[in-house]
N, C-alpha and C positions, 0 to 999 in steps of 0.2 A: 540205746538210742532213746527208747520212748521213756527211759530215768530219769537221762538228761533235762530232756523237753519235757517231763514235768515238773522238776524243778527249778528249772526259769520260771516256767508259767506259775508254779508257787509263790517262788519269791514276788514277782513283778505282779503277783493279784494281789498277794496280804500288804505290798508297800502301797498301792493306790488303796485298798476298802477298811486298812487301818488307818487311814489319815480322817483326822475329824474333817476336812474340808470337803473329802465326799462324800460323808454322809449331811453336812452342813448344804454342799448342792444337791445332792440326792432330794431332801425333804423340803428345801427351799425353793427348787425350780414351781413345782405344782404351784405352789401359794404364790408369786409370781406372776404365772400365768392368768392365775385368778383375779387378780391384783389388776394386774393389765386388762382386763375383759372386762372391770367394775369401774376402773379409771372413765372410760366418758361418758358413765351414768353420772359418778362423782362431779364428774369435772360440768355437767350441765345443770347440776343439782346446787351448785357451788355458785354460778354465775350471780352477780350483782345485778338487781332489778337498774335499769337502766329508763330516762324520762327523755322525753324528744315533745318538740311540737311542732304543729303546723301552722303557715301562715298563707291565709288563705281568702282572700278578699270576697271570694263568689261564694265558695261553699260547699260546690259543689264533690272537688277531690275531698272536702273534710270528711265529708257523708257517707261519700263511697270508701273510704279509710276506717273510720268507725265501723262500719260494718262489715268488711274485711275483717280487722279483730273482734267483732265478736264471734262470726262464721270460726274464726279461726279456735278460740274458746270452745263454741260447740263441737267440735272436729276433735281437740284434745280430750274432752269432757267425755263423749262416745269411745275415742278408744282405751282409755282408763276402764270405764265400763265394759267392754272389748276381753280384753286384758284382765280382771279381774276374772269375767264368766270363763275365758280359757283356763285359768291359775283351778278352776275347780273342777274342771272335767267335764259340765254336762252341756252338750251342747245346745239340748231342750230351753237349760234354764238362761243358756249363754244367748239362744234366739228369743228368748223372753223379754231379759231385761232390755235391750237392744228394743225391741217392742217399745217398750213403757217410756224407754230414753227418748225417743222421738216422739210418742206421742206426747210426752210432758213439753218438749220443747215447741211445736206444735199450737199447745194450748197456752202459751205465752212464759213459760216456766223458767227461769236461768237456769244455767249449765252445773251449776253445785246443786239447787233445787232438782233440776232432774235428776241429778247422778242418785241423790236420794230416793226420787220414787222409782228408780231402774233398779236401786242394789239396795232395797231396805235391810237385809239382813247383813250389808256389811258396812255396818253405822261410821269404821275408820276410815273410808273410800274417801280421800281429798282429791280435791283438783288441784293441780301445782300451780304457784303461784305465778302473775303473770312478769316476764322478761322485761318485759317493754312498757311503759305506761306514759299515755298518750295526756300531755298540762297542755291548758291553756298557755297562748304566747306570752311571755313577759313583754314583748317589744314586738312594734311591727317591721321594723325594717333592719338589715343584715347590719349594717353600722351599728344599731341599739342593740342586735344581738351577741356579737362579739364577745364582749366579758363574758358572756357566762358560758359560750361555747368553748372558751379558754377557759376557764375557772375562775377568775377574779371575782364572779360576781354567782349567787346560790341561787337556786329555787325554792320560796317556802313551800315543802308537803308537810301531809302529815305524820311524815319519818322524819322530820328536820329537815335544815336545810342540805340540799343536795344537788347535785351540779347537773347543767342542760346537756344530754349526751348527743343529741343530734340535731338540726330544723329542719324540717320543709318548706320550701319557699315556693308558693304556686303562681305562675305566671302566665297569660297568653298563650311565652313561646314553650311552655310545658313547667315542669319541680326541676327545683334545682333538691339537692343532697347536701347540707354540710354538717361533717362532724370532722373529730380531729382524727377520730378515730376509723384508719380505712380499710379495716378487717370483718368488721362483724357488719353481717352480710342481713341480720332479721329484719332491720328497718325498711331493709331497701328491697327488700322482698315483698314486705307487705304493702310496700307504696309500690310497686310495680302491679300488684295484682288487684290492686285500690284502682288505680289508672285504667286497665285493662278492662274491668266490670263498670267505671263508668263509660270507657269509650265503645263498650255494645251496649252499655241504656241507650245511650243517646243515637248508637245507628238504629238498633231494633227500634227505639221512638221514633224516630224521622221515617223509616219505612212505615210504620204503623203495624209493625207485630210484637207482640208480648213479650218478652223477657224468659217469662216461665216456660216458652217456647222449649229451651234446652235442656229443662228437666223434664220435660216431658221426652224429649229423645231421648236423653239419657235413661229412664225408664222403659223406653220401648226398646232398646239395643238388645240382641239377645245374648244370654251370656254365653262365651265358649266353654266346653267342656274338653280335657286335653284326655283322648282315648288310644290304646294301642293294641294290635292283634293278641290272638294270645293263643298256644297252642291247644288248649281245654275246650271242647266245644261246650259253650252256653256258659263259660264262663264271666266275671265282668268283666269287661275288654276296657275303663277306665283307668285314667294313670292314678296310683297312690302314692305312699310314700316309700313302700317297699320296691316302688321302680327307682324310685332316685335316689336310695340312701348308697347302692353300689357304686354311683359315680361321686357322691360327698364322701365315703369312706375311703375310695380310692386315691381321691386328692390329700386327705388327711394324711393316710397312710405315705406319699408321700412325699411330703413335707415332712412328717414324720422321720423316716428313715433318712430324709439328708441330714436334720439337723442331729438324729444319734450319732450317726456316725461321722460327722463332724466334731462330734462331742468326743466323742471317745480316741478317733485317731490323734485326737490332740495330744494325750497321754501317750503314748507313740514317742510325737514329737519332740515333745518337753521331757522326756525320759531318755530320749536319745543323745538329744545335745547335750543333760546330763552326764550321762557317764561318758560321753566324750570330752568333755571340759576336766571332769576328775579322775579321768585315765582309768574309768571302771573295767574298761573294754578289756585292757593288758590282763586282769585278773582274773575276770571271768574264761577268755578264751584259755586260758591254762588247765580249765577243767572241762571245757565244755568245747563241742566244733562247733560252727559257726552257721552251720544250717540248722542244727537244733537250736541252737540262739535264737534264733530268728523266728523258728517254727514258737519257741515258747512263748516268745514275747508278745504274736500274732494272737496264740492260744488264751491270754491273761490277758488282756485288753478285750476282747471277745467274753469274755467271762465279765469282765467288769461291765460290759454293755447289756451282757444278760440278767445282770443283778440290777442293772438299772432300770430295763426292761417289767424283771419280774415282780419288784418292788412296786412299781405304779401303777401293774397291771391289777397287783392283786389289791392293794390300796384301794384302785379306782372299781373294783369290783365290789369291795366290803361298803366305801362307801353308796354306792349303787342298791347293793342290795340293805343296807339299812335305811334308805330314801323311799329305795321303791314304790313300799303301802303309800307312804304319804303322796307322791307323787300324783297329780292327775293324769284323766283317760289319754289325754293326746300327747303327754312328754314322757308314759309309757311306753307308748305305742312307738315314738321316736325313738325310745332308747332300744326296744326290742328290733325294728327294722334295723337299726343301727351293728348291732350283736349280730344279729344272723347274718349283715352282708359284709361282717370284718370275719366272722367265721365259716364264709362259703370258701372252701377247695379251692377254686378258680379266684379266687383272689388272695386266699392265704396262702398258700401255696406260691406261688409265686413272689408275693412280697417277702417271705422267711427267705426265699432263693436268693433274690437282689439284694435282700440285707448281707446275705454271707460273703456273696461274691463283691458286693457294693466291698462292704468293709474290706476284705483281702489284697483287691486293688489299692484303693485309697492306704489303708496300713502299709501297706508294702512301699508305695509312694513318700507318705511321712517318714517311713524309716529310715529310707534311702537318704532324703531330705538329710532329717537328723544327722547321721552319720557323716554328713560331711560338715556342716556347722558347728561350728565352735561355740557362737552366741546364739541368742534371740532375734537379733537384729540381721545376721546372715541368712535363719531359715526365715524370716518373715521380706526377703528381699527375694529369696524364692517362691515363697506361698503365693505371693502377691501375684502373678499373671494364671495359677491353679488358680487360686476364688473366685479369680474374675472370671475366666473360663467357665466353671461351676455355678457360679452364677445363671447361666443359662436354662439351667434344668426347675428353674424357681420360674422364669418368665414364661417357660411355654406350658408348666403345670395353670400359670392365671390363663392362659390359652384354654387350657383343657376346663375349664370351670365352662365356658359357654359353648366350646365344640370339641369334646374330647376323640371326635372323627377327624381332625383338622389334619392337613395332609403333611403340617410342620411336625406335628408330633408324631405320626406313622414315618417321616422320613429321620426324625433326631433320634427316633429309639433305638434305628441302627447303629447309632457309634454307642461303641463300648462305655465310654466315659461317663456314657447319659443314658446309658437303658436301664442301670438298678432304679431310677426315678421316674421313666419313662414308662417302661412298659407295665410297671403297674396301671399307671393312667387309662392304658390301653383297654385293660382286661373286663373292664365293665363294658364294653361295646362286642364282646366275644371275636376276636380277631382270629384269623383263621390257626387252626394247629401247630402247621409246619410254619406259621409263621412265629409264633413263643417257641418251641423250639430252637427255631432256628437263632434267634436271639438270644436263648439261652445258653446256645454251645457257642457262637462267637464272643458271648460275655464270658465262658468258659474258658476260650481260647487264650483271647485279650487278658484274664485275670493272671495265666498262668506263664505268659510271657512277661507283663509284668511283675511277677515274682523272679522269674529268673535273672530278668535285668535289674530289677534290686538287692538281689543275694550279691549282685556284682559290683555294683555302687555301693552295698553297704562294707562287703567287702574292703573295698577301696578306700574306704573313711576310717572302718570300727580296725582294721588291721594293719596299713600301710598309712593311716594317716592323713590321705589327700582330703583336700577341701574343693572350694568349691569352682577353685580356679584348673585346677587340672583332673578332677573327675572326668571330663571326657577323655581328654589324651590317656586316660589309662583304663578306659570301658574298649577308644580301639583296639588298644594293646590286647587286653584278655580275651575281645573278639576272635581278633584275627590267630592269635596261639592256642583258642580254644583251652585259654587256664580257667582251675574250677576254685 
């Protein structure tokens, strides 16, 4: 028996991990993912400076517009500088230049001039350039501005000519907005918040109180500090990062394990309707019984998952640790909270569980599938009400990201279908014993009843043929005569 069943699970591992196309996704997913995470830095780094103007008879929105953008400048200019003192670690020097930034700006200094006296020692520190840049009107009135709001007609800058991407048009009854373009939202941002700071000048001035009024509350506010008990007397009772990296690892984790195993029972799938299209099935079962078939096939798909696994694990370990030194104090300290709460027991433990059981269900699923499709097009008219289903376990994980106590997720963890993704979620809130338990042996249960009604369905495909139109009628048949 267990011959048999390793030599399925031979065959069916060296035919997926000799094909170049998995090691081609094996080393290309990462970079991908990377790829993907750097794309809307790219993609805002990329944007075309864009010109708009205002027309404005009084002046007054002009005024409070100008100074919106430059507010807005100083704000970008600060966390550049932000953002540079965190990239080095120290938080001493990181409350320093923070320091100098303000007070440079303060003494009258532009937002590039300060950034220099904040970070002298990091002379390549730029400010990015600006988006939006605010021309004088070519025309006063919507009729004169037309051409160039269409294009017909340029703006001379001193990049050449180039086209008017927006106006403002201020009036009594409020700004009007026009551009052709009715997506990009910065313009109409900063004219909102241009409006907003004139329409409290002008109430704080009709009352007769200052403006500065609200920086002064905003400085008197005290700040919150977020604290929790802690078993240790006289320990620090404040939250850090080591309290929240359990509930960010456990969401990762998964996501994680649906989309592996997603990935892998595909091969399952696509291997099944295979060798039922080229009549592999007839061949194999003349040397092999059909539960070691099966048992092998489960075994070598699992192994491909573990090689998938162990390859990025240790990738992502080599390159971690050859990062490390260089790495600053606080994306250490993240990456270490992070390690200890992917390698606490009460949370590994359990997710290694849900992966096996996750996989076994699902594999058993896809096989069943397979075996009775012929094409692509037959299992993907079945898959299609599964995904949707499955689907689910992805919308109440965004759930768990702000209440991972939410009573949806305590009640969806119970169905079988949805605990391998669930009740990870759970584990960071320490739920009671008997209650992981107890969703463990009904995930047990559920896994192992769905094996045996798959052994039946596959059956029914990989031996006799049926497809997908009479696989019931012949699941009742073996029911009720109790055939194996």
């Amino acid at each position: 028996m267990f011959r048999s069943i390793y030599l399925v699970a031979r065959r069916d591992y060296l035919g997926y991990v000799t094909a170049w196309g998995f090691w081609l996704g094996l080393l290309i997913t990462p970079v991908l993912l990377g790829v993907g995470m750097m794309v809307p830095a790219l993609a805002a780094s990329s944007v075309p400076v864009r010109y708009f103007t205002v027309v404005d008879a009084q002046g007054d929105f002009h005024a409070a517009l100008v100074q919106e953008m430059a507010d807005r400048r100083e704000r970008i200019a600060r966390n550049v500088v932000d953002g540079a003192g965190m990239l080095l670690g120290d938080d001493a020097d990181r409350g320093a230049a923070l320091e100098r930034f303000d007070a440079a700006i303060e003494a009258g200094e532009s937002p590039a001039a300060a950034m220099e006296i904040a970070a002298p020692h990091l002379p390549d520190l730029q400010l990015p350039e600006q988006d939006f840049v605010l021309v004088d009107p070519p025309a006063q009135t919507l009729d004169d501005l037309r051409p160039y709001l269409v294009g017909e007609r340029f703006l001379e800058t001193e990049s050449g000519p180039r086209p008017l991407f927006a106006a403002l048009l201020v009036s009594e009854e409020g700004v009007e907005y026009w551009s052709e373009n009715v997506t990009v939202d910065g313009i109409k941002s900063l004219a909102r918040r241009a409006a907003s700071d004139m329409a409290r000048n002008e109430v704080f001035g009709a009352a007769g109180v200052s403006i500065g009024i609200l920086d002064e509350i905003e400085a008197a506010t005290p700040g919150l500090v977020e604290k929790r008990l802690r078993e240790e007397a006289g320990s620090d009772s404040e939250v850090t990062l080591a309290d929240r990296a359990p509930f960010i690892v456990s969401i990762a984790m998964s996501f994680f394990l649906w989309t592996l195993i997603f990935s892998v029972v595909n091969y399952l799938l696509m291997g099944t309707i295979e060798e039922r299209s080229n009549k592999i099935f007839d061949t194999l079962l003349t040397s092999v019984k059909l539960p070691h078939m099966l048992a092998g096939k489960l075994i070598a798909v699992l192994a491909v998952s573990l090689t998938l696994m162990s390859v990025w694990t240790l990738g992502g370990m080599g390159v971690t640790a050859l990062g490390i030194s260089a790495m600053p104090g606080e994306l250490r300290e993240l990456v270490g909270a992070m390690a200890a709460a992917a390698l606490d027991p009460g949370i590994l433990i359990p997710a290694l569980i849900s992966f096996l059981l996750g996989y076994l269900m699902y594999g058993s699923i896809f096989l069943a599938l397979g075996s009775l499709c012929d094409t692509i097009q037959e299992a993907q008219t079945l898959m299609t009400p599964l995904l949707i289903l499955l689907m689910v376990p992805l919308f109440v994980a965004i759930v768990a990201m702000t209440d991972p106590e939410s009573p949806v997720l305590s009640v969806l963890s119970w169905v079988p279908l949805f605990t391998p993704f669930l009740m990870i979620l759970r584990m960071p809130t320490e739920p009671p014993l008997w209650e992981v338990l107890a969703q463990l042996g009904l995930m047990v249960a559920f896994t192992v009843a769905i094996l045996w009604l798959a052994a039946r369905i596959y059956r029914a495909g990989a031996v006799h043929g049926a497809g997908v139109n009479d696989a019931m009628g012949y699941l009742k048949r073996t029911v009720s005569f109790g055939r194996a």
